[in-house]
Structure formats: structure tokens, C-alpha cells
PABADREN-271002 format. One record per residue (C-alpha): x, y, z; residue in one letter. Coordinates in steps of 0.02 Angstrom, whole numbers, padded with zeros to 5 digits, always signed. Layout:
BEGIN
XYZa;...
END
This chain:
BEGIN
-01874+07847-03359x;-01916+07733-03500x;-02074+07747-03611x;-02163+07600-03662x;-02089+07617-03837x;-01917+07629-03793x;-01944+07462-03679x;-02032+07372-03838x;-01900+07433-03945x;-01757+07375-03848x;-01853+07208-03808x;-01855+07167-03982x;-01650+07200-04019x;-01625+07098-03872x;-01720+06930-03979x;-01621+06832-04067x;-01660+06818-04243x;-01564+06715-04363x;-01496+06882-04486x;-01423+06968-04304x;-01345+06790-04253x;-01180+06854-04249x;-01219+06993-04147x;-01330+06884-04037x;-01195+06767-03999x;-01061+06918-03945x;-01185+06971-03814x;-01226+06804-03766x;-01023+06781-03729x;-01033+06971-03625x;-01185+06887-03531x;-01080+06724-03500x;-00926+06825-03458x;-01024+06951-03333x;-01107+06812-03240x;-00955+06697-03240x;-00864+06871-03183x;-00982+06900-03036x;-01004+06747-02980x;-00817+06707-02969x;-00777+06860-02884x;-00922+06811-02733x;-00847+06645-02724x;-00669+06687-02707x;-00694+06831-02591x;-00811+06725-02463x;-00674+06598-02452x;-00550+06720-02433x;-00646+06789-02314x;-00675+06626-02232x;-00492+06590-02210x;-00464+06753-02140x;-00603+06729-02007x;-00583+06523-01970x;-00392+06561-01945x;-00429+06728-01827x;-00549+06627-01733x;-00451+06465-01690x;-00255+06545-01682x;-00357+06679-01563x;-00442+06554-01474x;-00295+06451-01451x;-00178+06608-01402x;-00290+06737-01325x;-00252+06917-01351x;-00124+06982-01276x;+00016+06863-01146x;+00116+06930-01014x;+00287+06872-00992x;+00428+06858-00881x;+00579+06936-00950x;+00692+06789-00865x;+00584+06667-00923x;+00499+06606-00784x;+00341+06697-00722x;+00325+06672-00539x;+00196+06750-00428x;+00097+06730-00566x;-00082+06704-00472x;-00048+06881-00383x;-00019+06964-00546x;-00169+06871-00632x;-00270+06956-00488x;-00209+07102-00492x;-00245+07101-00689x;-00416+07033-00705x;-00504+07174-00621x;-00462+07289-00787x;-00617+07329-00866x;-00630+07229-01056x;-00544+07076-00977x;-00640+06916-01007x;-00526+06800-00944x;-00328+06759-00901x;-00264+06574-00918x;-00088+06551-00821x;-00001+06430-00971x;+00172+06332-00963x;+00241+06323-01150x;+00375+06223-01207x;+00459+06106-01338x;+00481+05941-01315x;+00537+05770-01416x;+00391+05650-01425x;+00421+05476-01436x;+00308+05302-01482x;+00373+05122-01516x;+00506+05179-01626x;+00424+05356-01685x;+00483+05514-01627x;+00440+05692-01673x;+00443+05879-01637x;+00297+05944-01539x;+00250+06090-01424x;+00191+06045-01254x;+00062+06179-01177x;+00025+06163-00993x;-00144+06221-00949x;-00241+06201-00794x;-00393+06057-00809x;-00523+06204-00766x;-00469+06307-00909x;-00466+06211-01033x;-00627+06160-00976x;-00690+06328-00995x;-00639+06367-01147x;-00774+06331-01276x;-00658+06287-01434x;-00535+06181-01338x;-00704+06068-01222x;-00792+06051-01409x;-00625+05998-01499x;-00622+05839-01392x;-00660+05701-01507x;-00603+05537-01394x;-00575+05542-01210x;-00667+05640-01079x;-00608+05802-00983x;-00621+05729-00833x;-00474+05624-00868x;-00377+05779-00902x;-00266+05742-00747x;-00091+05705-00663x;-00013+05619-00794x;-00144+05629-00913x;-00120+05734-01063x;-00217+05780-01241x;-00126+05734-01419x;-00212+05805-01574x;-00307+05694-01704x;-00171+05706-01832x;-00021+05654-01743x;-00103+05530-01638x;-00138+05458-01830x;+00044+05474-01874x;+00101+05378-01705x;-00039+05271-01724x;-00096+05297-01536x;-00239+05260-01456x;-00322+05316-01278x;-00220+05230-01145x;-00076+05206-01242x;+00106+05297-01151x;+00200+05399-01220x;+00377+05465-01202x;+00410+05651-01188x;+00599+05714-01190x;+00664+05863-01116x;+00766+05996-01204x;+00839+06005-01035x;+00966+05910-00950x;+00972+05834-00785x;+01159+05801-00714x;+01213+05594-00679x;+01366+05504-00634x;+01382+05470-00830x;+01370+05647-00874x;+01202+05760-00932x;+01067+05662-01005x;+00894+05723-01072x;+00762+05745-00952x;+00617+05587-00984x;+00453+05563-00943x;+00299+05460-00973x;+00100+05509-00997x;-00047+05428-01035x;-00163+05482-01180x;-00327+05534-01094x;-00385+05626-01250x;-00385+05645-01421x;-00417+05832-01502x;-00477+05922-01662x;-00453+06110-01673x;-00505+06106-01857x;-00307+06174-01887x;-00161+06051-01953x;-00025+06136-01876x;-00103+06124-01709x;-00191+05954-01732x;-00004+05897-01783x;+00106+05974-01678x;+00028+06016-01491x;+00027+05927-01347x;-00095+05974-01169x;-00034+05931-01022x;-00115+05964-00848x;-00022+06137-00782x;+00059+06049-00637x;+00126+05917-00728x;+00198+06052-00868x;+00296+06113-00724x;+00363+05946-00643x;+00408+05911-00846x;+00502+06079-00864x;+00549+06095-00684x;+00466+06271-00675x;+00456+06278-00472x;+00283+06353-00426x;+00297+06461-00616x;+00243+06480-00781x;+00299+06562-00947x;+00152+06673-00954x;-00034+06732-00939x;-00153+06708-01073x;-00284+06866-01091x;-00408+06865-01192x;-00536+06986-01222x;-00715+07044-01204x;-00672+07141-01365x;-00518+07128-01494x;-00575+07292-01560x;-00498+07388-01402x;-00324+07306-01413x;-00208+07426-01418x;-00308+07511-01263x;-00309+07353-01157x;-00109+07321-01215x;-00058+07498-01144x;-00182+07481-00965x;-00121+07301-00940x;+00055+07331-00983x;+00043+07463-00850x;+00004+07359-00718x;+00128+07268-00729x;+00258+07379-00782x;+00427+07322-00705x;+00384+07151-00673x;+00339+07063-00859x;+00320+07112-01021x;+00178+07116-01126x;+00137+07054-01324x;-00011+07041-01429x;-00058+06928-01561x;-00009+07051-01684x;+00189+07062-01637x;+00168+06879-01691x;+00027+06846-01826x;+00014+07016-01907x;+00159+07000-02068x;+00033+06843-02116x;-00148+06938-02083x;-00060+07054-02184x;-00003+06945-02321x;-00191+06864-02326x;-00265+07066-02347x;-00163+07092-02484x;-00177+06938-02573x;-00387+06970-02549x;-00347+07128-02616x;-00231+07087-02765x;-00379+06935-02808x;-00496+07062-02793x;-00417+07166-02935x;-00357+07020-03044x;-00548+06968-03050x;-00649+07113-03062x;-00543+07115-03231x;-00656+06963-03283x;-00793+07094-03304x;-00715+07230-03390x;-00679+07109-03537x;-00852+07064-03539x;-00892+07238-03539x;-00780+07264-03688x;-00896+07121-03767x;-01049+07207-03753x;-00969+07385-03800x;-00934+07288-03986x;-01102+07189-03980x;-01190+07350-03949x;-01093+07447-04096x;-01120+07330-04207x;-01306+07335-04181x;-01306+07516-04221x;-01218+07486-04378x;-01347+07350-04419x;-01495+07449-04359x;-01453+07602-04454x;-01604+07584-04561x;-01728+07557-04419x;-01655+07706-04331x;-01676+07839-04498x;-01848+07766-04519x;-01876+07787-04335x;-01824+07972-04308x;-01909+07991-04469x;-02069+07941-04379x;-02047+08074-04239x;-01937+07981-04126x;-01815+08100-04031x;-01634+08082-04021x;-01647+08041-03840x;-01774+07904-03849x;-01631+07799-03992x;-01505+07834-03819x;-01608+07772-03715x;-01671+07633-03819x;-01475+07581-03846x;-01432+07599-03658x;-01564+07486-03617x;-01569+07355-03746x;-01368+07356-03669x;-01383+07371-03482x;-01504+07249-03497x;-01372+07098-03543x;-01263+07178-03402x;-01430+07179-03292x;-01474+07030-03310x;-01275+06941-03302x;-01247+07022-03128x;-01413+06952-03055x;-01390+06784-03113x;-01200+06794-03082x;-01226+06844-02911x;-01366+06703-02863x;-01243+06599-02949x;-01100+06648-02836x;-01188+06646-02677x;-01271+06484-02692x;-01113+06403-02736x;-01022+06495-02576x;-01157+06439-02453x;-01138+06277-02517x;-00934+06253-02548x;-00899+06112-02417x;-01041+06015-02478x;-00982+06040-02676x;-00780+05986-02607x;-00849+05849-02533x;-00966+05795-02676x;-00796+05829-02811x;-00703+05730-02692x;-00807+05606-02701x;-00828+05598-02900x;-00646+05625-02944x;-00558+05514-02811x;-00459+05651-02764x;-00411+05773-02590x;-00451+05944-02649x;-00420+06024-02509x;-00272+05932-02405x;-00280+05987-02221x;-00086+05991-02193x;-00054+06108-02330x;-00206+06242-02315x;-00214+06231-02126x;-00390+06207-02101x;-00501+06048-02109x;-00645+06120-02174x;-00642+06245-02316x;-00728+06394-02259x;-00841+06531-02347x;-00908+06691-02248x;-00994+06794-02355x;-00974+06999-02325x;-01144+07074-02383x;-01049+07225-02419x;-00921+07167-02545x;-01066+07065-02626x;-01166+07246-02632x;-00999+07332-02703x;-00980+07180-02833x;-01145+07191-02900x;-01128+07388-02897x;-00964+07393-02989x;-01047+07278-03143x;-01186+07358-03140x;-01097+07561-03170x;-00976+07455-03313x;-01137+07401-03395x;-01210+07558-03391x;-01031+07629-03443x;-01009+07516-03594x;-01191+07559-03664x;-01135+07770-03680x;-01028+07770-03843x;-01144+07651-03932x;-01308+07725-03888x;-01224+07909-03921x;-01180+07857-04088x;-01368+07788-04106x;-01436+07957-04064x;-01304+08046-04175x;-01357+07938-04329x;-01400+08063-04469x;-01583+08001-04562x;-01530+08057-04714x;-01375+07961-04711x;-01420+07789-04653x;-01552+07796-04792x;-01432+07845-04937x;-01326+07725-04867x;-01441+07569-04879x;
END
């Protein structure tokens, strides 16, 4: 596509030398602001995309799927419906679950928390709740035994062993009126689901206990399905919610997580937008770089076409000498970008470290960690987009190049 000439041509506008400083410096600012551009774009979109698929993964893996309900409340028979429910092709699992609020209180401390009541065997099962266990052992997930996450066991200042008192929102009837419903439990374990809202505010309690606590007689509020694949929701919803048509009611994670997945897609969008604006003003910069090269290569250009050189070969020479600084931003700006993703918890923790500071507090993002996941595909359509606005930016310049009358730029000099 390009002749040797037009490469050694272009080569040589692309050297600094100290008469084209000025111009040298504008198109080392579009190189800066292309690789800067690029690269911030990769590393914003891999940690949005890292939120997205962290919070997914643990509020999912927490929640399940879908839940069937009782519409009074209380789900009872639930073991017949869970059997008459797991046979449905795409099920990978249903957890019978007891959940309920409760006032938690320590030597003085009290707080809000959500008590879950889950049987031994199932949490035992599931992979993200058996690895979140930090202190205790499963095995003394029993009778009065239950599981307090790392955070609030920090803010009561609990240990394993220690008891704790959990209050009732309901009421039990005594000669001196209603009082609240109290009970005590052991800590057998302490958990870390990498979330602050659940590391802060949940409570597990063995699934018998959960129903001595909220006096659910042989019940529970609901199953817990999750899926061999979240892909075939809505298809699982309607086959599931026909078997037990009549007797519960069904819900998805959507009816109650979808206003913020939705709120997180169009923020990833809107960032997406706001950024990719980084580029076009470098763009811009090499658009006036490259003019202002023509204007001070007019003379080379005369005496080139002069020489034999074709109209085309000054485009192409003026398309390349600017694609190149495009080119050449977008690679680096892109190594740039994903290095620094693959490497963002290690770079917190290092900034952390040099500043003194918490860059990333826990109870105000969520999540513990700060995640990355980078999609090969946006990271294709980043590099794609700078590389069609270099090109882009390169076409009025190099046009004007090849329009450059001989005669002209000579009388002119």
C-alpha cells in the first residue's frame, strides 16, 4: 500500500528537528492524549466491568435465581414442593431458607441485622458461603450455633464462643403484657463474602433453630433455586411458576436487583461516552499538528511533485506520517491500560500503602477487593475506534498536501 519512498518520507516528518519543534511538540501532546485516552478507557471499563460481575456473582450466590414464596407468609409443605420442583430440567439446586429481621445485641451494643436460616448441609454445599469461612469450622454450624460476618463481629467486638442476644420483632404474650421474643446463640463462625452489606448486616443460623427463633412450625419463607444457567431465566421462571401455580408465588432476582444492574449499564455506558471524548481531542491535536506540517512542508512538497511524485503518493505520505502518531498512541495506550487493569489491586494496595490512605473503603463501594475483568471485545472496539479517528484526522491534511499547487508553494517561498 505504501512504497518505500512514501515510508522514508513520512519517517523523516515524523523526526524531530529543532526548526519543526513546535509542530513536534503538538503531536507529541496528540500521542500523550491518545495513549492516556486508550488506556483510561481499558481501565475504567474493566473495573466497571468488574463491579458488574463481582456483585452478580456474590448477590447471585447469596440469593439464587429465582425463590418461591408463600403468599401468607409461611411456606409449609415445603420439602414436597422442593421435590416436586427439582426434577425441572436447568435446576441445579433448591435451598429451603427461613429469612427474617432481628435486633442483635452484645454487652451494651445493639444493631439491625437480617437473620437467614439455612440448613448445615447447604450451606455446606455451597461453594461461596464453605470458602467465606474465615474463623470457626462448619461442623460447628449447629443447634444454637450460628455464623456473624467479619465486619460486624469487628463492630461488636466478638469473638468465637462469645453469646449473643437476638430479639424478636415478634411478641410473645406474659402476665405483664407482650414482650419481645429473646434468645441466645453462640458464635461458631466468623464469615467473609467479600460484600460490606452482607459482611455487616447478616446473620446464619442453623434452619431449625431459624424456626424455633421465628416460631415458623415445620415452615419456611421460601425456596432458594438456583440455576444450571441464568441465561434461561425467564424459561425456568414460567415452568417453575407452573408447578406450583396456586400454592406460592414465584420472583427472580431481577424483580429485586434489576433498577441497580440497570443503573450500573448505564453509568458503563455514559463513562464510556464521556471518555472516548479523551481521544477525539487528541485527534483534534493531530488534525492541527498535521496542517501545520503541510503549511511548513510546502516547499518540499512543490520540489517533490516537481520531481515526479504523484498527487497520491503526498496523501499517502501525509496519512501515514499521521496515522502513525495515532498508531503508535493506541498500542502503547492499550498495553498501558491492560497492564495497569491486571494489576489494579496490587497498585491500590501499593497507593495505600505510600499515601496512608483507604482508597477504596469497603462499606461505601460494597466490595473488599476492587475488581477488574477485562472484556476482550470492548478492548478490540477501543483500539478500533482510535485507530478509524486517526485515520479520520489524517484526510483533510493529507488532501490539502496532495492539492498543493507546485507553482504556488514556490512563488510563495
Amino acid at each position: 500500500m505504501f512504497s518505500p519512498f512514501e515510508r522514508m518520507v513520512a519517517w523523516r516528518y515524523l523526526r524531530s528537528k529543532k526548526a519543526e519543534g513546535f509542530v513536534s511538540v503538538i503531536a507529541g501532546f496528540s500521542f500523550a492524549g491518545i495513549m492516556l485516552g486508550v488506556a483510561t478507557l481499558i481501565i475504567v471499563m474493566s473495573v466497571m466491568n468488574g463491579f458488574r460481575q463481582e456483585l452478580f456473582t456474590r448477590i447471585l450466590g447469596l440469593n439464587g435465581h429465582m425463590n418461591v414464596y408463600a403468599y401468607d407468609g409461611q411456606l409449609k409443605g415445603y420439602e414436597e414442593l422442593r421435590a416436586e420442583i427439582l426434577p425441572t430440567e436447568g435446576i441445579k439446586e433448591i435451598t429451603p431458607i427461613i429469612d427474617g429481621q432481628s435486633l442483635i445485641s452484645f454487652r451494651g451494643f445493639s444493631s439491625g441485622v437480617m437473620v437467614r436460616g439455612i440448613k448445615p448441609s447447604d450451606f455446606a454445599a455451597r461453594q461461596n458461603l464453605h470458602d467465606s469461612i474465615i474463623v470457626g469450622s462448619i461442623n460447628d454450624f449447629e443447634g444454637n450455633k450460628i455464623a456473624v460476618g467479619k465486619s460486624l463481629a469487628g463492630k461488636m467486638k466478638v469473638a468465637i464462643g462469645d453469646k449473643i442476644t437476638l430479639t424478636s420483632p415478634q411478641v410473645k404474650s406474659t402476665p405483664f403484657g407482650s414482650m419481645p421474643r429473646q434468645r441466645s446463640y453462640e458464635i461458631a463462625m466468623i464469615f467473609d463474602v467479600g460484600m460490606y452489606e452482607y459482611n455487616s448486616g447478616y446473620i446464619f443460623m442453623p434452619l431449625e433453630a431459624a424456626q424455633v427463633f421465628f416460631q415458623y412450625d415445620n415452615a419456611v419463607t421460601g425456596l432458594e433455586i438456583f440455576l444450571n444457567d441464568h441465561e434461561n431465566l425467564e424459561e425456568m421462571r414460567k415452568s417453575v411458576a407452573m408447578t406450583v401455580e396456586g400454592r406460592a408465588g414465584v420472583y427472580d432476582w431481577r424483580d429485586t436487583n434489576q433498577s441497580f444492574f440497570n443503573a450500573l449499564q448505564v453509568e458503563r455506558n455514559v463513562m464510556f461516552l464521556i471518555l472516548t471524548m479523551i481521544i477525539v481531542v487528541a485527534v483534534f491535536n493531530i488534525i492541527s499538528s498535521m496542517i501545520m506540517l503541510v503549511k511548513d512542508k510546502g516547499r518540499d512538497i512543490a520540489i517533490m511533485r516537481t520531481m515526479g511524485a504523484s498527487r497520491s503518493s503526498m496523501l499517502k505520505i501525509f496519512m501515514l506520517t499521521g496515522a502513525s502518531i495515532g498508531f503508535i498512541g493506541t498500542i502503547v495506550g492499550a498495553v498501558a491500560g491492560i497492564s495497569f487493569a491486571l494489576n489494579i489491586e496490587t497498585i491500590r494496595q501499593w497507593l495505600e500503602g505510600l499515601t496512608g490512605t483507604e482508597l477504596f473503603a469497603d462499606e461505601i463501594y460494597f466490595l473488599s477487593q476492587l475488581p477488574a475483568e477485562i472484556d476482550w471485545k470492548e478492548v478490540t472496539a477501543v483500539i478500533g475506534i482510535a485507530f478509524t479517528l486517526s485515520i479520520l484526522a489524517t484526510l483533510y491534511p493529507a488532501w490539502r498536501a496532495a492539492r498543493l499547487d507546485p507553482v504556488e508553494a514556490l512563488r510563495n517561498e
